[in-house]
DSSP file (Angstrom, degrees, kcal/mol; ACC not computed):
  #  RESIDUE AA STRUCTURE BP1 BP2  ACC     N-H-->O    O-->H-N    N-H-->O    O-->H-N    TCO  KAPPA ALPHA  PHI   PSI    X-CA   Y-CA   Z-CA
    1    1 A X              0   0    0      0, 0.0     2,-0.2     0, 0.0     0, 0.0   0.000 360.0 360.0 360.0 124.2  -39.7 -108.0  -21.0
    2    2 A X        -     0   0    0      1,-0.1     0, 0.0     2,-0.0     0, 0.0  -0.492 360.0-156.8 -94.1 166.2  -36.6 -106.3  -22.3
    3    3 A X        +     0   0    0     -2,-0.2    -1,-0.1     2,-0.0     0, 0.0   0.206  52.1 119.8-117.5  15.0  -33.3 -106.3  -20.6
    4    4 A X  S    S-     0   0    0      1,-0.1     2,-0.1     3,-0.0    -2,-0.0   0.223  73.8 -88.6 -66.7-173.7  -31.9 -103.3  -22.1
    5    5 A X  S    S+     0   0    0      2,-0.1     2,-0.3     3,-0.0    -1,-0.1   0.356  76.7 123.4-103.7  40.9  -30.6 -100.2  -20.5
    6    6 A X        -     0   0    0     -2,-0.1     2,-0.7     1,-0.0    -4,-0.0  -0.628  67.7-110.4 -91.7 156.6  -33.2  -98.5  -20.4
    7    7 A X        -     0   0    0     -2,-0.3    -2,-0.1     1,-0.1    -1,-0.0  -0.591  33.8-150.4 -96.1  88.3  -34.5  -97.1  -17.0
    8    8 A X        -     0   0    0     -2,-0.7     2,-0.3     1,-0.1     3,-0.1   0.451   1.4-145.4 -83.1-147.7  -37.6  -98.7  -15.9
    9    9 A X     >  -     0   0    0      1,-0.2     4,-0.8     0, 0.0     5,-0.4  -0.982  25.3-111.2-147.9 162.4  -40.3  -97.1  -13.8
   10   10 A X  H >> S+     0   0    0     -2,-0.3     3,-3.2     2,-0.3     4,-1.3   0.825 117.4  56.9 -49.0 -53.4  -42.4  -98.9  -11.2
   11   11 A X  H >> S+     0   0    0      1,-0.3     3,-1.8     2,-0.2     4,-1.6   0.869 110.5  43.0 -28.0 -77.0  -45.3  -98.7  -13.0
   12   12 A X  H 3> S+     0   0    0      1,-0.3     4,-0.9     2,-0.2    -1,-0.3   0.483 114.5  55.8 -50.6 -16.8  -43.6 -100.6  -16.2
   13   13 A X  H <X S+     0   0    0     -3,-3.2     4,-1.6    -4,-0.8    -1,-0.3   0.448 111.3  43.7 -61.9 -19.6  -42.1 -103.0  -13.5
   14   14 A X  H <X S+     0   0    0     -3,-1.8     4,-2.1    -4,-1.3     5,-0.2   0.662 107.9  54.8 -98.4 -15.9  -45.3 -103.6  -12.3
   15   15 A X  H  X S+     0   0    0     -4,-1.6     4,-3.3    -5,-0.4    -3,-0.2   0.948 106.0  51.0 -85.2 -54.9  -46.8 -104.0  -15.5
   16   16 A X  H  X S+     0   0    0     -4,-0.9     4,-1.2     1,-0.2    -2,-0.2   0.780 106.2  62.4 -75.8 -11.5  -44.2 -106.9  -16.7
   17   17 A X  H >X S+     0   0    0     -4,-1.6     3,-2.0     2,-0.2     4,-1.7   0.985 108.0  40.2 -58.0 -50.3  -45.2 -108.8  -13.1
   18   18 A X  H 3X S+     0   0    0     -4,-2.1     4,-2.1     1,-0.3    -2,-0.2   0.955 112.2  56.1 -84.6 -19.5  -48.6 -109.2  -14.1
   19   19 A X  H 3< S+     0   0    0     -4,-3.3     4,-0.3    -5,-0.2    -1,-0.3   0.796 114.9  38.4 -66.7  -5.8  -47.9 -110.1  -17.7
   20   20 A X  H X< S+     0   0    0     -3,-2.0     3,-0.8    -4,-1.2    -2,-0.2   0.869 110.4  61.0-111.6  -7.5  -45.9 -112.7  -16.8
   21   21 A X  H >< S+     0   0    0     -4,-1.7     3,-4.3     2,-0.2     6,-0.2   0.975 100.1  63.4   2.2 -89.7  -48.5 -113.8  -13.5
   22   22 A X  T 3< S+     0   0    0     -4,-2.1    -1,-0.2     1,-0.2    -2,-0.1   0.633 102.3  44.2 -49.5 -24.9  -50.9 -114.2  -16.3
   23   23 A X  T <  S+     0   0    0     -3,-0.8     2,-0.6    -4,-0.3    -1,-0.2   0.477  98.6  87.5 -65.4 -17.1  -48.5 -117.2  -17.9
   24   24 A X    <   +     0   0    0     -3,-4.3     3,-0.3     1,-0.1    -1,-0.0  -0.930  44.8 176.0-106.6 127.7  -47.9 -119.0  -14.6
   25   25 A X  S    S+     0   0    0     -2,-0.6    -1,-0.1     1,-0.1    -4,-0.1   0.368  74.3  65.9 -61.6 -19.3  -50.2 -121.5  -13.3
   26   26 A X  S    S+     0   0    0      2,-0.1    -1,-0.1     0, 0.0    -2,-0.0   0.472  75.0 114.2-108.7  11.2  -48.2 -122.5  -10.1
   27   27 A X        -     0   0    0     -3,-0.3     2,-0.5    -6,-0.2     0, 0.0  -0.479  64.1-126.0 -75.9 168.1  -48.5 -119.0   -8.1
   28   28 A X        -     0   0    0      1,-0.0     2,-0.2     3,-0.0    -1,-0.1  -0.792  36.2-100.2-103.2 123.7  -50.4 -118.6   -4.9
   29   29 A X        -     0   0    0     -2,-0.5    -1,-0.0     2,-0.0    -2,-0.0  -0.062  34.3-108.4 -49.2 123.6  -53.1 -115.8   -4.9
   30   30 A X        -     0   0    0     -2,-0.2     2,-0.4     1,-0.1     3,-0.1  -0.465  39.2-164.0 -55.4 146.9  -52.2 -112.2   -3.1
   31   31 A X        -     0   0    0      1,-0.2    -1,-0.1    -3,-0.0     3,-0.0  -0.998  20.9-105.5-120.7 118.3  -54.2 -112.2   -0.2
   32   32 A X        -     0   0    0     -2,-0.4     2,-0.3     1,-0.1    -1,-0.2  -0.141  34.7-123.3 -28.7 172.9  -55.0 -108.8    1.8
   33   33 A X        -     0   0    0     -3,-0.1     4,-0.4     5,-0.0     5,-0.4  -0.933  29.4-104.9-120.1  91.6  -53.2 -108.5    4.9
   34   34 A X    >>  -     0   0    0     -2,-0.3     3,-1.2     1,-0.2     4,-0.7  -0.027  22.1-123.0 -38.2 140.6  -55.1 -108.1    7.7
   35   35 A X  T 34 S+     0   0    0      1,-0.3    -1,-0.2     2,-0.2     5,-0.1   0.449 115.0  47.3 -90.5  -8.8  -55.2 -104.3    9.1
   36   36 A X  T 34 S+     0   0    0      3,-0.2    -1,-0.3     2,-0.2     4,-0.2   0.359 104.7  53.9 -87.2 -20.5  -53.9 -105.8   12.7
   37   37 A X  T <> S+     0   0    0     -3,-1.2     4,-1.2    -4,-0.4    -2,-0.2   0.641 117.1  47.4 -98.4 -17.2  -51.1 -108.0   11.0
   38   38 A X  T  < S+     0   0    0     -4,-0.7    -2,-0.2    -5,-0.4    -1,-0.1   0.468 111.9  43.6 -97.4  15.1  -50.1 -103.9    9.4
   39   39 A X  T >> S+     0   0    0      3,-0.1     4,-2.0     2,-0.1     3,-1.1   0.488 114.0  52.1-122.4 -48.0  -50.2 -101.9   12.3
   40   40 A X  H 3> S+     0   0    0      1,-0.3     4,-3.0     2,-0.2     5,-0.4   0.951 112.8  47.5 -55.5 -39.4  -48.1 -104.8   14.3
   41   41 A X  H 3< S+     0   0    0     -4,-1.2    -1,-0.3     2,-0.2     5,-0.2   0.923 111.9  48.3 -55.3 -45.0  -45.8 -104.6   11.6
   42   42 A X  H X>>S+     0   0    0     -3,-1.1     4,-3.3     2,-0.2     3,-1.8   0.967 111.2  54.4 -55.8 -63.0  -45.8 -100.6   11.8
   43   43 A X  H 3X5S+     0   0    0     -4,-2.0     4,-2.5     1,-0.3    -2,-0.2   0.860 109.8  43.1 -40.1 -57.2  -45.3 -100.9   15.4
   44   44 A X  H 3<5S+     0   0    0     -4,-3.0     4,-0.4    -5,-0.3    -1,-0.3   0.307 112.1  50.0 -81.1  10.4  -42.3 -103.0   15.3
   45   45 A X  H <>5S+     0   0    0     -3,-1.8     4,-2.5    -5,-0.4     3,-0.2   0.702 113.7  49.1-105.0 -55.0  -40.6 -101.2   12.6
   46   46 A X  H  X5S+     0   0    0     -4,-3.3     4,-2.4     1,-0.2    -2,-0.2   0.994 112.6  54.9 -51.0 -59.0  -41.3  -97.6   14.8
   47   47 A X  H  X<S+     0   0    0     -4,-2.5     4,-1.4    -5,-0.7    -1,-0.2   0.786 110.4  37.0 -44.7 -46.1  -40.0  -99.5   17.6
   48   48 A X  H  > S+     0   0    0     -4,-0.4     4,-1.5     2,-0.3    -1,-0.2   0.684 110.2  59.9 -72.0 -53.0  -36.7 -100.6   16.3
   49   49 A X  H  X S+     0   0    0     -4,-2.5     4,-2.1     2,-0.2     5,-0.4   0.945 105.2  46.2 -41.7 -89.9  -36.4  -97.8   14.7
   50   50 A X  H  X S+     0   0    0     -4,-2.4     4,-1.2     2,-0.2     3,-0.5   0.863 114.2  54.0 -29.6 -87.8  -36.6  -95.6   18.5
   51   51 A X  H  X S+     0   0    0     -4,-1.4     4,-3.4     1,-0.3    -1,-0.2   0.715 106.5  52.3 -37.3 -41.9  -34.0  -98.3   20.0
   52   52 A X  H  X S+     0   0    0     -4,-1.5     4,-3.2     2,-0.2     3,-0.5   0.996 107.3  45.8 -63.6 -66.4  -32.0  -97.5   17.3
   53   53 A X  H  X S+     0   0    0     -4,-2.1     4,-1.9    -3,-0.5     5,-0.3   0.845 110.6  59.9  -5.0 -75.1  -32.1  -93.8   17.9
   54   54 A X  H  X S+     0   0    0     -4,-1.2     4,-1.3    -5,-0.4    -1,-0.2   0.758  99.1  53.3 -47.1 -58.1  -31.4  -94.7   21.2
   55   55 A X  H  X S+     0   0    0     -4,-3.4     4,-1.9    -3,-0.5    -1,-0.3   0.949 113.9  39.7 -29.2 -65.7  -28.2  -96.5   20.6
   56   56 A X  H  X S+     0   0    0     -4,-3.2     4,-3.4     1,-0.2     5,-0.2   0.891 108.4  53.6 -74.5 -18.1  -26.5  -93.8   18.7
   57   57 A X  H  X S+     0   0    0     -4,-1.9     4,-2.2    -5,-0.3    -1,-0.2   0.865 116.4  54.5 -86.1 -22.4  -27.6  -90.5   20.8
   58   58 A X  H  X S+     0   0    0     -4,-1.3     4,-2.0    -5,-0.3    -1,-0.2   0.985 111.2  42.2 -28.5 -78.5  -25.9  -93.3   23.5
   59   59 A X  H  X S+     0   0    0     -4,-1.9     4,-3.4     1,-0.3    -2,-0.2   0.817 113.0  50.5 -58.2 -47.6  -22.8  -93.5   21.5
   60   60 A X  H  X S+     0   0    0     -4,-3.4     4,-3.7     2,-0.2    -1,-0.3   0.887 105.9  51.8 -35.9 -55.6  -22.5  -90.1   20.9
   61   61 A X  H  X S+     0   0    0     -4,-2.2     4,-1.2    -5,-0.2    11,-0.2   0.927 112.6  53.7 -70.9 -25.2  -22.9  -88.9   24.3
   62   62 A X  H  X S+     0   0    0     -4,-2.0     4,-2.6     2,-0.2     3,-0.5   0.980 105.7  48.9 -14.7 -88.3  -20.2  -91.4   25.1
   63   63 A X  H  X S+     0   0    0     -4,-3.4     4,-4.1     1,-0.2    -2,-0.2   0.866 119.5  35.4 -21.4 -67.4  -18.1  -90.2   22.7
   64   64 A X  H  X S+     0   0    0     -4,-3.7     4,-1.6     2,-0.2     7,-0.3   0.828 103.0  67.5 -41.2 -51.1  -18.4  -86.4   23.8
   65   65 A X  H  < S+     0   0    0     -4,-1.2     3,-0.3    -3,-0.5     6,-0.3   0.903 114.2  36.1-105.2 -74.3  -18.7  -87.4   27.3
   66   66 A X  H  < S+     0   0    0     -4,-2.6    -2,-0.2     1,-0.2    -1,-0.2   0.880 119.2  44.2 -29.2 -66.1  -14.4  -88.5   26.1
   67   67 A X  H  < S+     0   0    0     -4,-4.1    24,-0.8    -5,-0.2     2,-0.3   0.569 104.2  66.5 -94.2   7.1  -13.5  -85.9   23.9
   68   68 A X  S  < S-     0   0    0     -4,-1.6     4,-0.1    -3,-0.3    22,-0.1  -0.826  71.3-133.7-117.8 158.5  -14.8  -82.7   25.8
   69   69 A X  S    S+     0   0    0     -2,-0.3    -1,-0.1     1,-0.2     3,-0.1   0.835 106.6  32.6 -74.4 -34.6  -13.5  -81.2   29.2
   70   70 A X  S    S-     0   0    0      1,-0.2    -1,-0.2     3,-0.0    -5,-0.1   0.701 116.7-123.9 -96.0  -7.1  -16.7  -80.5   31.2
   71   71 A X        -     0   0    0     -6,-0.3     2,-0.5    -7,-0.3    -1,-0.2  -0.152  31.0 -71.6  58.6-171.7  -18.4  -83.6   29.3
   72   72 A X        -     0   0    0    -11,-0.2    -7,-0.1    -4,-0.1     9,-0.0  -0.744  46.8-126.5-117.8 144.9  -21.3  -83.6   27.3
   73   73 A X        -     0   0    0     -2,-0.5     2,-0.3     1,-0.1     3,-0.2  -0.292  32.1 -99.0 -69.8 163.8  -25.1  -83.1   28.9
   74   74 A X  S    S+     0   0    0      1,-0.2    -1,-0.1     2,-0.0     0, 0.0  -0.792  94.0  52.7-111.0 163.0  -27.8  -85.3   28.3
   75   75 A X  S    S+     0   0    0     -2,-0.3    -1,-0.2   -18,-0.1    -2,-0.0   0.761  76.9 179.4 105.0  29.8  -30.6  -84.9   26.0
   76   76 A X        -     0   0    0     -3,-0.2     2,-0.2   -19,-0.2     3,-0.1   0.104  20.5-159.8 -92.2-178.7  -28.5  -84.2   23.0
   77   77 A X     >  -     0   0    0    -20,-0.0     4,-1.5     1,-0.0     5,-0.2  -0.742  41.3-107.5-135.6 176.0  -29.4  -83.6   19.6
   78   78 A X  H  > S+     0   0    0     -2,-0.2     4,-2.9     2,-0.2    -1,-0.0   0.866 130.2  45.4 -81.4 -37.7  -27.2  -83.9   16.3
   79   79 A X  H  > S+     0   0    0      1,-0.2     4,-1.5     2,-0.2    -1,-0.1   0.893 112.5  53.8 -57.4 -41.9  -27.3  -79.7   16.6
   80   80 A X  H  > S+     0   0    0      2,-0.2     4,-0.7     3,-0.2     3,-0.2   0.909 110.5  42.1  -7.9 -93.5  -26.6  -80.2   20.2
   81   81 A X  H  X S+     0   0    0     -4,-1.5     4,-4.8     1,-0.3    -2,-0.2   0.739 112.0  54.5 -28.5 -66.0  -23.6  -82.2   19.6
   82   82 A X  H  X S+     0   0    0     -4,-2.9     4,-0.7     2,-0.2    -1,-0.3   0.906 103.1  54.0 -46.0 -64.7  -22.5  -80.1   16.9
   83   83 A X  H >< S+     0   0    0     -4,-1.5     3,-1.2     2,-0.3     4,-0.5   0.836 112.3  53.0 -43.1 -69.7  -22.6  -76.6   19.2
   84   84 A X  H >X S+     0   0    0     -4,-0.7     3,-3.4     1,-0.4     4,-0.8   0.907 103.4  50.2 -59.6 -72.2  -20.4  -78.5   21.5
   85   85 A X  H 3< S+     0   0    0     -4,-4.8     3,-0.4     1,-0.3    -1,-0.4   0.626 110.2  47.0 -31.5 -43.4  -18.1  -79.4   19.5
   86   86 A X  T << S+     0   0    0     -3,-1.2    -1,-0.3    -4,-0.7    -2,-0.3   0.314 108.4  61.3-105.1 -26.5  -17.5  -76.1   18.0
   87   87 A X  T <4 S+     0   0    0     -3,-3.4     2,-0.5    -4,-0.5    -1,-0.2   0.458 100.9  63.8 -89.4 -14.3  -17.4  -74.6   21.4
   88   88 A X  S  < S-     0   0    0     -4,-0.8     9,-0.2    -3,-0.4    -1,-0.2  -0.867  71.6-120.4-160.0 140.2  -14.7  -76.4   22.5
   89   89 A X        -     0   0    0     -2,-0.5   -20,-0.2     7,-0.1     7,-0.1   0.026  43.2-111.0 -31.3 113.1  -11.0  -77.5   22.4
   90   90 A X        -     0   0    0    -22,-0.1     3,-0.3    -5,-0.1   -22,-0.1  -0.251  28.7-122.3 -36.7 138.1  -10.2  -81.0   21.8
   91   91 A X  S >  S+     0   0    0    -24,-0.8     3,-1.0     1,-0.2    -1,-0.1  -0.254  86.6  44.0 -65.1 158.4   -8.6  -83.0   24.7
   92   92 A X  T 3  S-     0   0    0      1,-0.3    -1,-0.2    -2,-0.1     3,-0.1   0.295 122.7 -82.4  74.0 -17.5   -5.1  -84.6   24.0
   93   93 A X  T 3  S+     0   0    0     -3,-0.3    -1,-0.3     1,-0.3     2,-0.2   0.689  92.4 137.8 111.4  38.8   -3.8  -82.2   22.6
   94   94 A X    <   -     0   0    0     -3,-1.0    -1,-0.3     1,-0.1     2,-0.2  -0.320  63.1 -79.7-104.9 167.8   -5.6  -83.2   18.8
   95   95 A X        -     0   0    0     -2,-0.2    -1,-0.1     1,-0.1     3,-0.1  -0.475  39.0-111.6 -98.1 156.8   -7.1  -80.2   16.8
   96   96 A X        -     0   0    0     -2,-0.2     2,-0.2    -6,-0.1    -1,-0.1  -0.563  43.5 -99.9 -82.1 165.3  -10.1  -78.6   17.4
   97   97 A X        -     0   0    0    -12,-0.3    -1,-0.1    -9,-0.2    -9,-0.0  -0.247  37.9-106.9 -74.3 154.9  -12.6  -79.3   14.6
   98   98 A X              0   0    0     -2,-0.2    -1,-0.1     1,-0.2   -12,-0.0  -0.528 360.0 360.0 -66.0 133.2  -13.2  -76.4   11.7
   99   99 A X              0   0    0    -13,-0.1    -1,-0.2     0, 0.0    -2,-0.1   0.478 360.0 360.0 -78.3 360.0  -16.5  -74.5   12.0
């Protein structure tokens, strides 16, 4: 396996695992992954994923909620958000943002 700077590509990463696999005696065999232990995994990744979402379109309407006069509706979008902004003066006397 060279260590030079050249750029590898998966394939050729994948290619020096199993040639050096074929030298080691003390690995454990790849096993399949049973299609119930990959959709739980999916699930919780989707899930997390949603919550997350959920957090920022939170923080955001927060945010808005602050810096705009009438406050900000729910149900936002980043486009939403955006539109709002764009539509209206900053509070405090701070500048409004540039379209």
């Amino acid at each position: 396996m060279a260590t030079g700077g050249d750029r590898k590509t998966d394939a050729q990463a994948a290619l020096h695992v199993a040639q050096a696999a074929l030298f080691r005696n003390d690995l454990r065999p790849v096993v399949q992954e049973a299609q119930t232990t990959i959709l739980r995994l999916l699930t919780e990744r989707r899930d997390d994923l949603v919550h997350e979402r959920t957090r920022v379109l939170n923080r955001l309407h927060a945010v808005l909620r602050d810096l705009l006069p009438d406050g900000a509706p729910t149900g936002l979008s980043a486009d939403k958000a955006a539109a709002l902004m764009k539509g209206h003066p900053a509070r405090h006397g701070h500048r409004q943002l540039p379209p």
